[in-house]
Gaussian input, Z-matrix of N, CA and C with variables (Angstrom, degrees):
# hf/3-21g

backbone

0 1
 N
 C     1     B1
 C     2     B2     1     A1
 N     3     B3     2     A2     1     D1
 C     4     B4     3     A3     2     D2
 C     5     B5     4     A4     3     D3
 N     6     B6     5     A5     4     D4
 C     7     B7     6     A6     5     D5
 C     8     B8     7     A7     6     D6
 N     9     B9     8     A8     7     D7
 C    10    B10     9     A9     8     D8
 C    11    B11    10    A10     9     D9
 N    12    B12    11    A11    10    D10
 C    13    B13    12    A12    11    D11
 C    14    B14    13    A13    12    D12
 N    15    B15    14    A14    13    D13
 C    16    B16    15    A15    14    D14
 C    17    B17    16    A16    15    D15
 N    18    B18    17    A17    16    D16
 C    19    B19    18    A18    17    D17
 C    20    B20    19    A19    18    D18
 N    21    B21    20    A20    19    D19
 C    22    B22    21    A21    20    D20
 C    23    B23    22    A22    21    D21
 N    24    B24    23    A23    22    D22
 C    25    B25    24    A24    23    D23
 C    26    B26    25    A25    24    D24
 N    27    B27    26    A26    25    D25
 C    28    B28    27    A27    26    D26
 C    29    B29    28    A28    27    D27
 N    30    B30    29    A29    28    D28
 C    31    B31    30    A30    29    D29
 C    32    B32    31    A31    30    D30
 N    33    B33    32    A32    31    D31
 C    34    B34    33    A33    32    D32
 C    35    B35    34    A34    33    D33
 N    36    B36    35    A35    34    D34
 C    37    B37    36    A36    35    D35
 C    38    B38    37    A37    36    D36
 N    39    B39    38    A38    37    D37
 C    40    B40    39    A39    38    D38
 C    41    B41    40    A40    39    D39
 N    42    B42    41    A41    40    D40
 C    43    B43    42    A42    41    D41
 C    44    B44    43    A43    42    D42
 N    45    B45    44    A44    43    D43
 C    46    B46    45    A45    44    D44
 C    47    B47    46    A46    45    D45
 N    48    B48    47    A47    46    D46
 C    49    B49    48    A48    47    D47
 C    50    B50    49    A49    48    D48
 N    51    B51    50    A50    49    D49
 C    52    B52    51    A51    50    D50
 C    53    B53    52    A52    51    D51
 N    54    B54    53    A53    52    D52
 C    55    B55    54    A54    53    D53
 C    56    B56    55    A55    54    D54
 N    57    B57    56    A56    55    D55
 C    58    B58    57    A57    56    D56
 C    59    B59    58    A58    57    D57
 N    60    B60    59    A59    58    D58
 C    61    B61    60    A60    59    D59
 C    62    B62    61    A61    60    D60
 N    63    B63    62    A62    61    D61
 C    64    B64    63    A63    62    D62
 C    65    B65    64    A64    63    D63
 N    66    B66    65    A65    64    D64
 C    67    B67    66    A66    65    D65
 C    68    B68    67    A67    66    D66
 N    69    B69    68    A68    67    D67
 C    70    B70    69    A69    68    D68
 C    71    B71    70    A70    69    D69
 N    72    B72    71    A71    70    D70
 C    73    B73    72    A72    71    D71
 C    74    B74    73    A73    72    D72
 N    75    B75    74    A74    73    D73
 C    76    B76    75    A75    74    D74
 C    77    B77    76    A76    75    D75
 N    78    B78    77    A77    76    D76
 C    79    B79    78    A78    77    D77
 C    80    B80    79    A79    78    D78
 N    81    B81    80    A80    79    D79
 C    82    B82    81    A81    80    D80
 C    83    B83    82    A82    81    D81
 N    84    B84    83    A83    82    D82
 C    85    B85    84    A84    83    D83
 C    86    B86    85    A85    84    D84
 N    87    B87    86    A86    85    D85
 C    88    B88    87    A87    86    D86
 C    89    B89    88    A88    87    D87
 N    90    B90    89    A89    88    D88
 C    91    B91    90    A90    89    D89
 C    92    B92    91    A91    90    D90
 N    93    B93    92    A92    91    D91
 C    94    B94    93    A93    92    D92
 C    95    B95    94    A94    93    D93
 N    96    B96    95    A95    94    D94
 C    97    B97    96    A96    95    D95
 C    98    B98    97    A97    96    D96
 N    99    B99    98    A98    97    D97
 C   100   B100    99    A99    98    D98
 C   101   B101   100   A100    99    D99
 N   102   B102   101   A101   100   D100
 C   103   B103   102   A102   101   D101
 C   104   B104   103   A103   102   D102
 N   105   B105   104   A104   103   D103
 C   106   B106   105   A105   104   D104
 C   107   B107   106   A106   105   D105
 N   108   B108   107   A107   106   D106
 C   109   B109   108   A108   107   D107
 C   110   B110   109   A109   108   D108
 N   111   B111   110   A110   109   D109
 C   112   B112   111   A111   110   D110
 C   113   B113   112   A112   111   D111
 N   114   B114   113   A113   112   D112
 C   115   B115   114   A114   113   D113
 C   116   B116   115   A115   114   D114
 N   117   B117   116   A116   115   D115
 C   118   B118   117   A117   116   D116
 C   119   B119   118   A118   117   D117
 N   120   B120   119   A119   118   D118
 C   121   B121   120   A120   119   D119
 C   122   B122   121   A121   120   D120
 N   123   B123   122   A122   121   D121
 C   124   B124   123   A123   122   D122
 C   125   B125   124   A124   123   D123
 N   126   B126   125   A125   124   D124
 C   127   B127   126   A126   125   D125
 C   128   B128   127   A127   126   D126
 N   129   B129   128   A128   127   D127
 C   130   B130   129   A129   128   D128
 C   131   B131   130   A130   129   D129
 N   132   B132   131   A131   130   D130
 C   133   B133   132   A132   131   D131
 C   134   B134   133   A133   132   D132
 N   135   B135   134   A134   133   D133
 C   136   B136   135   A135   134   D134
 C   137   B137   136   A136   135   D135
 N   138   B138   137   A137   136   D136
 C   139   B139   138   A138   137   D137
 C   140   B140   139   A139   138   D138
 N   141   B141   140   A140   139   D139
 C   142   B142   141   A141   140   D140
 C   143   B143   142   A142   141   D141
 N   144   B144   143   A143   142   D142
 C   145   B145   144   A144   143   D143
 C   146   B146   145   A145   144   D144
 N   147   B147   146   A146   145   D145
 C   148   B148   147   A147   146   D146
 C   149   B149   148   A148   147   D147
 N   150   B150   149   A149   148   D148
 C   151   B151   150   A150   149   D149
 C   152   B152   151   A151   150   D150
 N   153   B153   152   A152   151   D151
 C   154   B154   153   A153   152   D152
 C   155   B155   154   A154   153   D153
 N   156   B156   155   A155   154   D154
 C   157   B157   156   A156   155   D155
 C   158   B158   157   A157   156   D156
 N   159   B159   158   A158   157   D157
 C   160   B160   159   A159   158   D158
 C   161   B161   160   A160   159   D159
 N   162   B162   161   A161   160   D160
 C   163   B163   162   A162   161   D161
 C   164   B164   163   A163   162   D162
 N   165   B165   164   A164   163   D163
 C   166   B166   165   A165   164   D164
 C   167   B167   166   A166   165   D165
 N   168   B168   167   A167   166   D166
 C   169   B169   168   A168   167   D167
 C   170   B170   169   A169   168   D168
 N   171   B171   170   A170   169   D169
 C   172   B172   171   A171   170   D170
 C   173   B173   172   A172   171   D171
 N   174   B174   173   A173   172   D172
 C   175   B175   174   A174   173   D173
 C   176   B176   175   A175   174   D174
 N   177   B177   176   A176   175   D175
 C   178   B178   177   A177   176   D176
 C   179   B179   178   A178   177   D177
 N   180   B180   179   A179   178   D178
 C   181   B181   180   A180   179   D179
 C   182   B182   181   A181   180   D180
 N   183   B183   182   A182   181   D181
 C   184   B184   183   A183   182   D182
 C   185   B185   184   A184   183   D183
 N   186   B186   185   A185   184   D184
 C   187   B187   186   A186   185   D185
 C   188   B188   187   A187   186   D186
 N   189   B189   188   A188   187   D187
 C   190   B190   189   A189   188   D188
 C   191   B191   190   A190   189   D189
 N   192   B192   191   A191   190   D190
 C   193   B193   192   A192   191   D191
 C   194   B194   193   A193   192   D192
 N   195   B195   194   A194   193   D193
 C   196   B196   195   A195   194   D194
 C   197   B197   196   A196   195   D195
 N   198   B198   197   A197   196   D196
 C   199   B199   198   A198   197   D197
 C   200   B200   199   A199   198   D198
 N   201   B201   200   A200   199   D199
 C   202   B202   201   A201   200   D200
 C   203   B203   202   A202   201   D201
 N   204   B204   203   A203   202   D202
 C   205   B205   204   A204   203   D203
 C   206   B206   205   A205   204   D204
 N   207   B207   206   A206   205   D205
 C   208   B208   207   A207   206   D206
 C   209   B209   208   A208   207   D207
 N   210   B210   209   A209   208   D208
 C   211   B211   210   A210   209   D209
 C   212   B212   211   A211   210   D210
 N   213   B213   212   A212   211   D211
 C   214   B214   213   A213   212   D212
 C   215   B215   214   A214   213   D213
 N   216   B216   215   A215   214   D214
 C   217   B217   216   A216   215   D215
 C   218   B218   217   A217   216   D216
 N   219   B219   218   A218   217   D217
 C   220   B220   219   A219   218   D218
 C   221   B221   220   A220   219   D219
 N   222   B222   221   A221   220   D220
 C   223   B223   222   A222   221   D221
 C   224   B224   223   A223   222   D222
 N   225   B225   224   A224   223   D223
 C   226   B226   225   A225   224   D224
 C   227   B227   226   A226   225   D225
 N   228   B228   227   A227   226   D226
 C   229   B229   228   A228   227   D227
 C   230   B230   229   A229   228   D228
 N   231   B231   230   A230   229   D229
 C   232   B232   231   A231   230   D230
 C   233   B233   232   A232   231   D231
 N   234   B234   233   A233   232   D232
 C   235   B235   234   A234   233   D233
 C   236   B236   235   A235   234   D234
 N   237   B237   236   A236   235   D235
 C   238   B238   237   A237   236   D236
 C   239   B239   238   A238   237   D237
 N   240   B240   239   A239   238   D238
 C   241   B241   240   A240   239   D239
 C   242   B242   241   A241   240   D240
 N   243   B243   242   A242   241   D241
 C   244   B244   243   A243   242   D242
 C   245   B245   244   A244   243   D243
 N   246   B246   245   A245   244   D244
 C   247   B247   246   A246   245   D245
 C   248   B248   247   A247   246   D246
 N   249   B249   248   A248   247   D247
 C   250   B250   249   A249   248   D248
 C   251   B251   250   A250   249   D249
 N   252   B252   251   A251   250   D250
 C   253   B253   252   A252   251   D251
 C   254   B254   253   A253   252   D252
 N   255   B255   254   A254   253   D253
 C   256   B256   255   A255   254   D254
 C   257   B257   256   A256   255   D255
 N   258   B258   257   A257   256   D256
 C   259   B259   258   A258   257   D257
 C   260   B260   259   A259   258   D258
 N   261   B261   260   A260   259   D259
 C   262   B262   261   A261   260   D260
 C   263   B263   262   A262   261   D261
 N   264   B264   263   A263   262   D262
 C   265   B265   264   A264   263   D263
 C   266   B266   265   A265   264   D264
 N   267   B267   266   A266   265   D265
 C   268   B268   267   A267   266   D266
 C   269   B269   268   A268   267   D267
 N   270   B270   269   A269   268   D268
 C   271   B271   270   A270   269   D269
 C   272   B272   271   A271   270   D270
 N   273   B273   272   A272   271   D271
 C   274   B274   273   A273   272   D272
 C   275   B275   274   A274   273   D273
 N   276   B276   275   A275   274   D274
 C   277   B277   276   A276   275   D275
 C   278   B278   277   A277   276   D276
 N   279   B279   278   A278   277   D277
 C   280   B280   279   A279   278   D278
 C   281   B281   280   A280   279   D279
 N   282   B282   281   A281   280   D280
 C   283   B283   282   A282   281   D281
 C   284   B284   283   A283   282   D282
 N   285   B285   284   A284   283   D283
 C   286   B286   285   A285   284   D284
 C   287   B287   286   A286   285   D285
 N   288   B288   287   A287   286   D286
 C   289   B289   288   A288   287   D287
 C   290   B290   289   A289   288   D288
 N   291   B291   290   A290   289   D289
 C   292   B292   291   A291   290   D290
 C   293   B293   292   A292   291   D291
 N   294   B294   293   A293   292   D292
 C   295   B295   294   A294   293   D293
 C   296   B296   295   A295   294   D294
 N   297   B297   296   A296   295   D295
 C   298   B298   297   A297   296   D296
 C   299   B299   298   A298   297   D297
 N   300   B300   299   A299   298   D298
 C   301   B301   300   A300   299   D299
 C   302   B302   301   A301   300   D300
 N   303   B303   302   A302   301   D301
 C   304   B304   303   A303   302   D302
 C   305   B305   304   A304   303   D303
 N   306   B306   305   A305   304   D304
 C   307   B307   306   A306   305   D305
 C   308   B308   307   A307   306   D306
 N   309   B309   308   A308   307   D307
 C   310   B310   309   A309   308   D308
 C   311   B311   310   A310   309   D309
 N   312   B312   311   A311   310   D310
 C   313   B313   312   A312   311   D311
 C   314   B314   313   A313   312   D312

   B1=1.4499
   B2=1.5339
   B3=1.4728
   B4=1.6116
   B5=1.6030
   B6=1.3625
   B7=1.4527
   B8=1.5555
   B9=1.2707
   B10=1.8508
   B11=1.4607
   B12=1.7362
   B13=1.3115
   B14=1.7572
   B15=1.3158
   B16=1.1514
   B17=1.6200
   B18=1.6141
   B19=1.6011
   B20=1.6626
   B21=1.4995
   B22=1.0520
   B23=1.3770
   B24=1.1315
   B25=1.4097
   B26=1.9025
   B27=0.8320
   B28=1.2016
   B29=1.6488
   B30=1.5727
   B31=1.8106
   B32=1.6647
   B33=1.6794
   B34=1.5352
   B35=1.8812
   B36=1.4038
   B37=1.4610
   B38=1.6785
   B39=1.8114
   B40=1.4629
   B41=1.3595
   B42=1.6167
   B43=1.6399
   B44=1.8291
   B45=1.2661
   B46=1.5328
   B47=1.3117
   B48=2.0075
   B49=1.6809
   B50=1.6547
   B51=1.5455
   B52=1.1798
   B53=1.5105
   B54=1.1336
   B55=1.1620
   B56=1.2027
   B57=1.5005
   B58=1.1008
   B59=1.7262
   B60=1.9331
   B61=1.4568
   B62=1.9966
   B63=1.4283
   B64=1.3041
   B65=1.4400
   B66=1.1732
   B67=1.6181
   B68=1.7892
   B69=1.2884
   B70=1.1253
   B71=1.2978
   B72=1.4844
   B73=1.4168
   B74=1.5380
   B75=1.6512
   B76=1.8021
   B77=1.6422
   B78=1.5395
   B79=1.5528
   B80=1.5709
   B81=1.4750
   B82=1.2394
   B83=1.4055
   B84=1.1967
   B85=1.3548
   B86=1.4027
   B87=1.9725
   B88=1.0263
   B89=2.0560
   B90=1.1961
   B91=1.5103
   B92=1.8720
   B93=1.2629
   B94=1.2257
   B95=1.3040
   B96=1.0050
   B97=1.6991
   B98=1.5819
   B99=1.6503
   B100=1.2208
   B101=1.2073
   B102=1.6189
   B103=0.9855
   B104=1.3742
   B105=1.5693
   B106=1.9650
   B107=1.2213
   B108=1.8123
   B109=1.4253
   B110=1.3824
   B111=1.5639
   B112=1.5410
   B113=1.5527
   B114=1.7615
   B115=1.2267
   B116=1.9208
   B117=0.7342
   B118=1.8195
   B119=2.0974
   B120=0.9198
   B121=1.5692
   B122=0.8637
   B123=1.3304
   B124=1.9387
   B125=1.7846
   B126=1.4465
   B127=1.2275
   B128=1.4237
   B129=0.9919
   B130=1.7678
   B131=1.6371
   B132=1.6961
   B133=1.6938
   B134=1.2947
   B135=1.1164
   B136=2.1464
   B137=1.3111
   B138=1.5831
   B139=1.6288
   B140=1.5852
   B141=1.1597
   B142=1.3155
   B143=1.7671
   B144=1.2538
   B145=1.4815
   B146=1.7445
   B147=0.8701
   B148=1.8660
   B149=2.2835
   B150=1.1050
   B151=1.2297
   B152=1.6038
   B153=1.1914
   B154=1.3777
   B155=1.6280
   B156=1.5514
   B157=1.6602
   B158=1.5722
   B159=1.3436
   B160=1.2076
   B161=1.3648
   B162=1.4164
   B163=1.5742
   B164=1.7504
   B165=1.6503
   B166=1.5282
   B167=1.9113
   B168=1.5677
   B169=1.1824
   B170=1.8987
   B171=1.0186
   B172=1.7021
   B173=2.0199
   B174=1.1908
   B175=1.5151
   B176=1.1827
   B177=1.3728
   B178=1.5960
   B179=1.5895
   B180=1.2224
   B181=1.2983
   B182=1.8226
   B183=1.3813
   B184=1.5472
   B185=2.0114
   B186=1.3228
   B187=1.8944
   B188=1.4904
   B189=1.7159
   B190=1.5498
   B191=1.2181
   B192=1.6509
   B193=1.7478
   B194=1.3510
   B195=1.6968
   B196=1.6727
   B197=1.9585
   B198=1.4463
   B199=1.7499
   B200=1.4216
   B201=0.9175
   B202=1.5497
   B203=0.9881
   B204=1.7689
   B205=1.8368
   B206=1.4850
   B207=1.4951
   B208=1.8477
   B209=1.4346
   B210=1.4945
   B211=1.5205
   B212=1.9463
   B213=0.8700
   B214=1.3519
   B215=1.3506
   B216=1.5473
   B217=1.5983
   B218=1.6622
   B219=1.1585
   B220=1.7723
   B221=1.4692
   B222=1.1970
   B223=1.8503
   B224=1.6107
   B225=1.2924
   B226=1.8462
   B227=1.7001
   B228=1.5809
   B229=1.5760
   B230=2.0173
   B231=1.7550
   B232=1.9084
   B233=1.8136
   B234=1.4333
   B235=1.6244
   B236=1.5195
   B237=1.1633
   B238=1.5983
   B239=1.2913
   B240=1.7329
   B241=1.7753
   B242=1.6771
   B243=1.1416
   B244=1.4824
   B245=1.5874
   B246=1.4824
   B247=1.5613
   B248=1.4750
   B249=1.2880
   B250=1.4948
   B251=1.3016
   B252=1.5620
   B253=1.9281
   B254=1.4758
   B255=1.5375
   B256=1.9252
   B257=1.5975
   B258=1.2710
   B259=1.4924
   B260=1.3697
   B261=1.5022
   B262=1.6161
   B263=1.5529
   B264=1.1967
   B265=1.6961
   B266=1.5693
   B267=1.3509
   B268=1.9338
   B269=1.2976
   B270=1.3677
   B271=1.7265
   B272=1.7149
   B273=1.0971
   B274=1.3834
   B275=1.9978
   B276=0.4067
   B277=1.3506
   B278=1.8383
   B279=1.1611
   B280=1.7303
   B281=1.3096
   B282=1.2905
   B283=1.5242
   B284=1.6595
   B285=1.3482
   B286=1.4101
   B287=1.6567
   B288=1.2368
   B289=1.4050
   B290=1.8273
   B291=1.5644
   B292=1.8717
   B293=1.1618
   B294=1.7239
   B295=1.5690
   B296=1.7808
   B297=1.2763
   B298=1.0548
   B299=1.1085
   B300=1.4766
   B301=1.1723
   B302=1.6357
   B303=1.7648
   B304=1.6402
   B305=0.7588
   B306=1.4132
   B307=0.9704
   B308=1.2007
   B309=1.3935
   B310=1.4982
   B311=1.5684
   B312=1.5027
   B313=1.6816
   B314=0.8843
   A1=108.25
   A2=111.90
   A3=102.15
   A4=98.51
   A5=111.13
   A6=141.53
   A7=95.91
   A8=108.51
   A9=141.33
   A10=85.75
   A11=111.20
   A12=95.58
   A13=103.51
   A14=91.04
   A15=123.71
   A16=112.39
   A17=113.64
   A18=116.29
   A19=108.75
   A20=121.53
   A21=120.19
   A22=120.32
   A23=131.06
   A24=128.48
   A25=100.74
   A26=140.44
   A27=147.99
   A28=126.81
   A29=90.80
   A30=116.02
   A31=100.09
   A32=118.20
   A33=96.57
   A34=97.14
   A35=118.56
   A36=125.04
   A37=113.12
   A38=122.38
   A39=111.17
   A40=102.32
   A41=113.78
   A42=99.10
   A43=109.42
   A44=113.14
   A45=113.69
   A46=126.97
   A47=93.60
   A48=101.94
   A49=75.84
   A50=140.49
   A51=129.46
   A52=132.98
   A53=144.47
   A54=143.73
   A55=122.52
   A56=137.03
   A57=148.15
   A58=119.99
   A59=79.56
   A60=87.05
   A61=122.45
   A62=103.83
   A63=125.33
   A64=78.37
   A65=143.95
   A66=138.78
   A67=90.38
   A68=119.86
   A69=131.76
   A70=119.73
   A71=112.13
   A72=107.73
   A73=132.27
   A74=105.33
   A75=103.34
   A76=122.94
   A77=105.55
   A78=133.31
   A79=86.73
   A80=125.31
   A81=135.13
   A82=128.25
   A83=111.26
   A84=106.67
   A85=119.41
   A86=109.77
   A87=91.85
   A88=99.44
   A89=98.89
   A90=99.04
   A91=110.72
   A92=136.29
   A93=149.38
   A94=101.80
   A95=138.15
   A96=137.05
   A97=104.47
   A98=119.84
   A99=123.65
   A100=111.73
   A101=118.25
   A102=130.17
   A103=109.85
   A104=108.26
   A105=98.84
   A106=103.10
   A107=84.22
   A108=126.69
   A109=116.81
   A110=124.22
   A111=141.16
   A112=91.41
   A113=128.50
   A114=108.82
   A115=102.03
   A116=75.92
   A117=87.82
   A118=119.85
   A119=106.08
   A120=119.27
   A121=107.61
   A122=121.88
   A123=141.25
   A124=90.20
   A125=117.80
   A126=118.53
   A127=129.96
   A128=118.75
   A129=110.30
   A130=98.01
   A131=113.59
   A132=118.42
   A133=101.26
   A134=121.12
   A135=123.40
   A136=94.87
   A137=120.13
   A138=111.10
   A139=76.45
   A140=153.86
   A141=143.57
   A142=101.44
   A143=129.54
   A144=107.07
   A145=95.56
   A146=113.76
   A147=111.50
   A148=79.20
   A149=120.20
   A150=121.56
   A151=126.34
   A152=87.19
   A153=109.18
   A154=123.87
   A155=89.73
   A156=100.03
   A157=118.97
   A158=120.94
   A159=123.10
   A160=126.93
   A161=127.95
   A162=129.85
   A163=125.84
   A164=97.26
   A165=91.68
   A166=96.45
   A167=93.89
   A168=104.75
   A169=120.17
   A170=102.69
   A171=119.82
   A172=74.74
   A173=136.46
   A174=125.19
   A175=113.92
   A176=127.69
   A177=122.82
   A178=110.25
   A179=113.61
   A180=120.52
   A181=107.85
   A182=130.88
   A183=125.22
   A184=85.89
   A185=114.79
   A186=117.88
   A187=90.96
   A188=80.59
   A189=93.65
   A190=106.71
   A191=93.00
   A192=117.86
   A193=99.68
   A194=123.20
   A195=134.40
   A196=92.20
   A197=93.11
   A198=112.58
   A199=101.58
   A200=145.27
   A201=124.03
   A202=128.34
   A203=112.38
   A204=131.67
   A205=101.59
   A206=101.00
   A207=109.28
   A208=102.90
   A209=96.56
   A210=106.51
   A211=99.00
   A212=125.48
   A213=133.21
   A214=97.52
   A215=104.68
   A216=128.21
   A217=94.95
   A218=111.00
   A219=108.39
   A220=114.49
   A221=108.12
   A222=84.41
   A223=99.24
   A224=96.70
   A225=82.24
   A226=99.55
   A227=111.31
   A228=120.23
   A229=96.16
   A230=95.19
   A231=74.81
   A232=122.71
   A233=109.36
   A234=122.05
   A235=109.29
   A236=130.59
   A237=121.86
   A238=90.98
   A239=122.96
   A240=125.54
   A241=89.35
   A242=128.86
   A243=120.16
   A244=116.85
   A245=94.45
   A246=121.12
   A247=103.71
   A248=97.41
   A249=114.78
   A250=109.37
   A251=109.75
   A252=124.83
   A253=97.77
   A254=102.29
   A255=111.67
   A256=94.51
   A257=96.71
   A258=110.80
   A259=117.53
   A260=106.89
   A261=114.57
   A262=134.32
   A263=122.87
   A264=99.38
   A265=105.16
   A266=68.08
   A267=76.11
   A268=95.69
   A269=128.97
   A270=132.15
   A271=99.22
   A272=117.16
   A273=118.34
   A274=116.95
   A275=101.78
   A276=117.01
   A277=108.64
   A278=113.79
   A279=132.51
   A280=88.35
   A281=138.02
   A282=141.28
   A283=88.91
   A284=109.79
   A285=109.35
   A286=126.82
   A287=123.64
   A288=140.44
   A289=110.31
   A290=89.63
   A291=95.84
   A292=115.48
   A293=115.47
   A294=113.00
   A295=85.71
   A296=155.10
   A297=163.48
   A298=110.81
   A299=133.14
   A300=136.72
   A301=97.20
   A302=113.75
   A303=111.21
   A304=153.89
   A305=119.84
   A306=153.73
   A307=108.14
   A308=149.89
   A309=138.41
   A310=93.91
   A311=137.54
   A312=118.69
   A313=105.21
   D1=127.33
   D2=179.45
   D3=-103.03
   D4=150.73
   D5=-176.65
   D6=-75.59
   D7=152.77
   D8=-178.09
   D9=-72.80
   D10=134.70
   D11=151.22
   D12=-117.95
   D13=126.90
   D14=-171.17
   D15=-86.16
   D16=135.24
   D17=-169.80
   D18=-142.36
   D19=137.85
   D20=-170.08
   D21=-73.15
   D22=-174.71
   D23=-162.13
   D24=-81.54
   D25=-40.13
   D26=139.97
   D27=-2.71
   D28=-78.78
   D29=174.92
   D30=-64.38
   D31=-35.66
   D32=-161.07
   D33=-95.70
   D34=-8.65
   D35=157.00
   D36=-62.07
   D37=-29.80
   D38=-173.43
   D39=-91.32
   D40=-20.05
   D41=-176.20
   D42=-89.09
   D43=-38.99
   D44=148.37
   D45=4.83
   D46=-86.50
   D47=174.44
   D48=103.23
   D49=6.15
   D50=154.60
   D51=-122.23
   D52=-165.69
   D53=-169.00
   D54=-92.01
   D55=144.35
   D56=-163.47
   D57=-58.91
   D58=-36.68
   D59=170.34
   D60=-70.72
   D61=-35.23
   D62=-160.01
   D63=-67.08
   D64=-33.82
   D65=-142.31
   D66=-89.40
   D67=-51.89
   D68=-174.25
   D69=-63.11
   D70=-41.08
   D71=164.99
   D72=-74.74
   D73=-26.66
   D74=156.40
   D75=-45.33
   D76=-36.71
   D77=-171.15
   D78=-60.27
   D79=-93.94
   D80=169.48
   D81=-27.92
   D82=-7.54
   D83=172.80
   D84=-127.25
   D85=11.32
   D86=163.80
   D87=102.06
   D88=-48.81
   D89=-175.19
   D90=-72.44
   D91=-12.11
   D92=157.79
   D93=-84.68
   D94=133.01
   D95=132.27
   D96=-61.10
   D97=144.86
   D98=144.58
   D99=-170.36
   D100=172.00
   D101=-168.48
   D102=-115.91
   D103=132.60
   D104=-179.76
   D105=-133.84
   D106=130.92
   D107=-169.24
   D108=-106.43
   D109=100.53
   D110=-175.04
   D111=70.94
   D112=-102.46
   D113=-165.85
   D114=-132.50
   D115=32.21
   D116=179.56
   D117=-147.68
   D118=144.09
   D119=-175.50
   D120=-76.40
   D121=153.65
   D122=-165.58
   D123=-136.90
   D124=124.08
   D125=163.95
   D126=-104.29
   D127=109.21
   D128=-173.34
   D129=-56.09
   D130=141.36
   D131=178.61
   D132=-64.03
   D133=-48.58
   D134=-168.91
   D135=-33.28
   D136=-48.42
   D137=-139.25
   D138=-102.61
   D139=-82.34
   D140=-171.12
   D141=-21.45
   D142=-49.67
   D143=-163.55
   D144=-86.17
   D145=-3.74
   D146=-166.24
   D147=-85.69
   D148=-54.58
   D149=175.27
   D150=-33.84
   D151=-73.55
   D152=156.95
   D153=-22.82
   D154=-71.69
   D155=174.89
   D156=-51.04
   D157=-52.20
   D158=166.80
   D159=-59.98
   D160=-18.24
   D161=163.05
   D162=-88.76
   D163=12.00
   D164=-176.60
   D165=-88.56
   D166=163.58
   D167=170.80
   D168=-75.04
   D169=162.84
   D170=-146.35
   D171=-73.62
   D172=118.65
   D173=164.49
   D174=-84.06
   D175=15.28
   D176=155.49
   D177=-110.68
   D178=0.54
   D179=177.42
   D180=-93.60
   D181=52.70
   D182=-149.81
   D183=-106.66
   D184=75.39
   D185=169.48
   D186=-100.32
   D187=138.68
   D188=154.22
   D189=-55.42
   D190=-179.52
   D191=171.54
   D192=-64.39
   D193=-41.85
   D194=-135.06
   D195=-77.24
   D196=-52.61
   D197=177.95
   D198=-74.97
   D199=-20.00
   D200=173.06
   D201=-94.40
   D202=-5.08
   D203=153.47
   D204=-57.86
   D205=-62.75
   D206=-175.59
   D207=-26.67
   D208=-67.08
   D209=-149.22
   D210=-66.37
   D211=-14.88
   D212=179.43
   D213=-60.03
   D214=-75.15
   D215=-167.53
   D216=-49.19
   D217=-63.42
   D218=175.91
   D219=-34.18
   D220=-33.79
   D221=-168.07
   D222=-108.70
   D223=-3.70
   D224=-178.37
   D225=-76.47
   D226=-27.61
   D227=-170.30
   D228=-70.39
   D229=-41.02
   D230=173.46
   D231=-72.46
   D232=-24.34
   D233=172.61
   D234=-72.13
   D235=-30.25
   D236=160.54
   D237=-47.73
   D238=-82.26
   D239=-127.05
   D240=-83.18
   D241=35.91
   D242=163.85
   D243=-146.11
   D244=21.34
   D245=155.24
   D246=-62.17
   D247=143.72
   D248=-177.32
   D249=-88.22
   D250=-20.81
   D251=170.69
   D252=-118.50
   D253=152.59
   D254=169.88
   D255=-92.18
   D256=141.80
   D257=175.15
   D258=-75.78
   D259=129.17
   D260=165.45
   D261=-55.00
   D262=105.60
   D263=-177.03
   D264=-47.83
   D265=145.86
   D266=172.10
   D267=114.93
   D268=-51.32
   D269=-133.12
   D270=-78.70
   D271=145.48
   D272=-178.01
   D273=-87.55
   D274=157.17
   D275=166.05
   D276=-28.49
   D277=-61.25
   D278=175.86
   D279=-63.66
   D280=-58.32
   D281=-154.04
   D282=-63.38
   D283=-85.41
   D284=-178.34
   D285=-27.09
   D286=-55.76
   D287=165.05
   D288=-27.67
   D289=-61.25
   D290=-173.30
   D291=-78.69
   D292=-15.26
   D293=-166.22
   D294=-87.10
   D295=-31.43
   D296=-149.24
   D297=-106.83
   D298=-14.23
   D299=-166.34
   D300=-107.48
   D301=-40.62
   D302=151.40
   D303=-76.78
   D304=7.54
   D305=156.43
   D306=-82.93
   D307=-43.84
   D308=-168.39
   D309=-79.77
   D310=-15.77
   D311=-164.37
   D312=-72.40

């Protein structure tokens, strides 16, 4: 049987390519497995690279910043016109949400 090799919150933040903190909050939320040892976490590598894998960006998905505003603005313009209410000028964001949300009961 071979043993976990296990890496501190540190080592599994430098092989990452993210932050010490970011490492800790996967931990805390459940999305890291780890084990804590006296007052600091031990990460098994399996589950750090299985992590990993699931937080990279989509590499057929390569939009600018400029096109991925568009595409934002695009669907919020198709999520307005399939409001169940037309929006009030004026109405905020929260306004819109609740008037649509009483409207769907």
């Amino acid at each position: 049987m071979v043993a976990a090799q296990e890496l501190t919150v540190r080592e599994a933040a430098r092989m990452a390519g993210r932050s010490e903190e970011t490492i800790r909050r996967w931990i805390w939320s459940g999305r890291l497995p780890a084990a804590k040892k006296g007052t600091s976490y031990r990460i098994d590598v399996v589950h750090l690279q299985e992590v990993i894998v699931e937080t990279q960006p989509d590499p057929h998905h390569q939009a600018s910043a400029s096109n991925s505003m568009l595409e934002w603005l695009d669907s919020v313009a198709e999520w307005k016109a399939g409001l169940a209410i037309k929006p009030r000028p004026g109405a905020s964001a929260a306004d819109l949400i609740i008037e649509d949300r009483h409207a769907r009961r």
